[in-house]
C-alpha atoms as one frame of an Amber mdcrd trajectory, in Angstrom:
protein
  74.991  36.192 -51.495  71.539  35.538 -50.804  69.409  32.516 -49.630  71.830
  29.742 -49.733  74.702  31.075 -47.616  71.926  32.134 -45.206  70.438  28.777
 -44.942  74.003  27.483 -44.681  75.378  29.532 -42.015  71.922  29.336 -40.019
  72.407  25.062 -40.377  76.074  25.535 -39.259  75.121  27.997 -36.512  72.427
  26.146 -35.061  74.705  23.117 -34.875  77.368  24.964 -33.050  75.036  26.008
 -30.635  73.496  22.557 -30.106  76.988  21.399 -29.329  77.971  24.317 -27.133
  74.260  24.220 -25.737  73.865  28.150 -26.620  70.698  29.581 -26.936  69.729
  33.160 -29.151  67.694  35.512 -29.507  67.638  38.546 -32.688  66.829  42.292
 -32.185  65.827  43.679 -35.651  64.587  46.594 -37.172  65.555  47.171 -40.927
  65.309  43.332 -41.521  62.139  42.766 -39.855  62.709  39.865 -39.072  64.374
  37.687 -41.671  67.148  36.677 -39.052  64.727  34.536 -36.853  63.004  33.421
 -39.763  65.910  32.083 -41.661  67.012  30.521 -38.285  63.392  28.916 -37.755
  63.637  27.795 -41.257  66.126  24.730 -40.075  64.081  22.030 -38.273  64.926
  21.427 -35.004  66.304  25.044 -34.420  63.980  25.489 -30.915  66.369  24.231
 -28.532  68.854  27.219 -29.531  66.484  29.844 -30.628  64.742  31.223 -27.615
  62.397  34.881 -29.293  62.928  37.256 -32.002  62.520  41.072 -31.409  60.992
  43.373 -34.376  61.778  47.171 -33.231  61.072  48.828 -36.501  60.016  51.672
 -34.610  61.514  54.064 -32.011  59.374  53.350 -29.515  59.729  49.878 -30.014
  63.242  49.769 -29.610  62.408  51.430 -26.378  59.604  49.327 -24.698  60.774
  46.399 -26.060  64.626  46.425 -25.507  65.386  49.057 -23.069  66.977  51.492
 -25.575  67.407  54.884 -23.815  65.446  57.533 -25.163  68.814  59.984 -24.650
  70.597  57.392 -26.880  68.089  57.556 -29.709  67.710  61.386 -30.104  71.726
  61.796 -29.668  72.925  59.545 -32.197  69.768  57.955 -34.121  68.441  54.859
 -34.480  70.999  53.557 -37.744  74.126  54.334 -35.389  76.778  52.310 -33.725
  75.395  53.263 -30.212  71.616  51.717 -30.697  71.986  48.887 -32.329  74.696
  47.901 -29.185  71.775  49.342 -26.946  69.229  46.395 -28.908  71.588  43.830
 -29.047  72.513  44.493 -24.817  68.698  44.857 -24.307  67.690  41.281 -26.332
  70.327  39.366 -24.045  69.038  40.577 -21.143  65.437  40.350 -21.976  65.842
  37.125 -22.982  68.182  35.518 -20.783  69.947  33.661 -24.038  73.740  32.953
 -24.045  73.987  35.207 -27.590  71.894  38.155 -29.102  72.530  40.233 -32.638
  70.756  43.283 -33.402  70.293  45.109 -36.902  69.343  49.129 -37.388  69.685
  50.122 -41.047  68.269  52.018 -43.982  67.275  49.481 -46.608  65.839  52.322
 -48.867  64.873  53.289 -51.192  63.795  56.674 -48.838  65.296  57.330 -45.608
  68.257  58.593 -46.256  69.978  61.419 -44.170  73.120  63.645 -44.945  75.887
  61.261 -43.060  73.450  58.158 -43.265  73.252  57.128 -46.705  70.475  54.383
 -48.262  72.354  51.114 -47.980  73.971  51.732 -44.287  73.195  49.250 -41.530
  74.546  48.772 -37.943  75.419  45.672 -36.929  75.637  44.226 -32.660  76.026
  40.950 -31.479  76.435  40.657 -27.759  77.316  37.757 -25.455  76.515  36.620
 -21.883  79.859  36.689 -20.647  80.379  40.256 -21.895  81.761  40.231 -25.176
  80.107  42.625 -27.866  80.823  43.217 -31.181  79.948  46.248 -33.558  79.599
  46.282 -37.495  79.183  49.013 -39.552  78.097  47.766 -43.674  77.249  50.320
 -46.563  75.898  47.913 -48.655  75.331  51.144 -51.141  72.533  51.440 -53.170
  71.736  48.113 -54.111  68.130  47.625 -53.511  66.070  46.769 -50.645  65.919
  43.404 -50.721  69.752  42.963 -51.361  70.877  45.088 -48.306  68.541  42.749
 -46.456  69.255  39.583 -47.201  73.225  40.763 -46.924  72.573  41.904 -43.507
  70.759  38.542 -42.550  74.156  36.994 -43.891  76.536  39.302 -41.819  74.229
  39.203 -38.776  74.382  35.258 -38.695  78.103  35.114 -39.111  78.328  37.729
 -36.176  76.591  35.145 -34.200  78.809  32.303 -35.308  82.023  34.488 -34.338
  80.406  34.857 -30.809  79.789  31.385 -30.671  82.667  29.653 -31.433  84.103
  31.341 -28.277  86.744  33.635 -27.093  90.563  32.971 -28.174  92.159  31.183
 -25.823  95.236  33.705 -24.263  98.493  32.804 -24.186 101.142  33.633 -21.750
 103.917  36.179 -22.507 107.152  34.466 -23.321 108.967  37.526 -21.664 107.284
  36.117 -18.104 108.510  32.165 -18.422 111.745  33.758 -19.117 112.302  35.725
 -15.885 110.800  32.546 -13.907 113.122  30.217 -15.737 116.342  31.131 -13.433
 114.704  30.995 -10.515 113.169  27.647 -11.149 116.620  25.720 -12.324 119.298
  27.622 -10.027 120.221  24.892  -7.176 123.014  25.304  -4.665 125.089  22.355
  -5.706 128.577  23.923  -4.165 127.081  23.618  -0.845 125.279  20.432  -1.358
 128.998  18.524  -2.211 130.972  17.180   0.902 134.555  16.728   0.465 135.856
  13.294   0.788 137.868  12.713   4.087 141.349  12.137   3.071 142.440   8.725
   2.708 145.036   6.924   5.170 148.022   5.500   3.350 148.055   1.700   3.546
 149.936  -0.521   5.857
């Protein structure tokens, strides 16, 4: 998993958005960037990628995207909670259609008890209000490995946001309780009764 599948999703994501005429934007911090770049990489990817955030910092996540200071020091910055904050923060920032956001700990160092090297928060958000959360633990695999594998799960984040939300059926239990209502007729009282007939002369 590595530079082909993300130059293959980022070709079949940009092409979605074309079609849908979706625009993006990427809030990252472990990745630094390799999101937008991979999407840049594609020619003709600037009418669907509006700006790329880098928040490597905590106070970059903050001026940048809006991330609350109480949210930071409560749960960290590699936690479910931020990484939602970024990816809320790049939509609105940006005014795109679709934003992902990536806080991890690529290693080697920066490992906590609970937070191991290898563990990376994924959030992709939508403008009509959809957000999804990821959590990976990629493990100790190296640096570059948990990053390119989070470039790969962040751009197929995007492409699940993208393609829409599922269209909602209606309960069968509900066309069932309208179905009597909608074939009873009154035929008894619609019939007449035939006069009787005279006897012939």
């Amino acid at each position: 998993m590595g530079g082909s599948d993300a130059r293959a999703l980022s070709r079949s994501l940009l092409d979605l958005c074309r079609m849908r005429k979706l625009t993006i934007a990427t809030a990252e911090s472990c990745t630094g960037g390799l999101v937008a770049g991979a999407l840049t990489d594609i020619p003709g990817s600037s009418d669907v990628i509006d700006r790329g955030f880098v928040t490597y910092s905590n106070d970059a996540k903050r001026a940048m995207l809006g991330v609350e200071a109480g949210t930071l020091a409560n749960f960290g910055a590699v936690s479910k909670e931020t990484a939602t904050a970024m990816a809320v923060g790049a939509l609105e920032r940006a005014g795109v259609d679709l934003a992902v956001a990536i806080t991890g700990i690529a290693g080697p160092g920066g490992a906590t008890p609970g937070k191991p090297v290898g563990l990376v928060h994924f959030a992709a958000a939508a403008r009509d209000g959809r957000i999804i959360h990821r959590e990976h633990r990629f493990g100790a695999i190296g640096r570059t490995a948990v990053r390119q594998r989070s470039v790969v799960e962040a751009l197929r984040m995007l492409m699940d946001l993208a393609r829409g939300p599922q269209a909602q059926t209606k309960p069968r239990a509900a066309a069932t309780r309208l179905r009597p209502r909608v074939t009873r007729s009154p035929r008894r009282h619609a019939v007449k009764r035939r006069p009787p007939r005279s006897p012939r002369g």
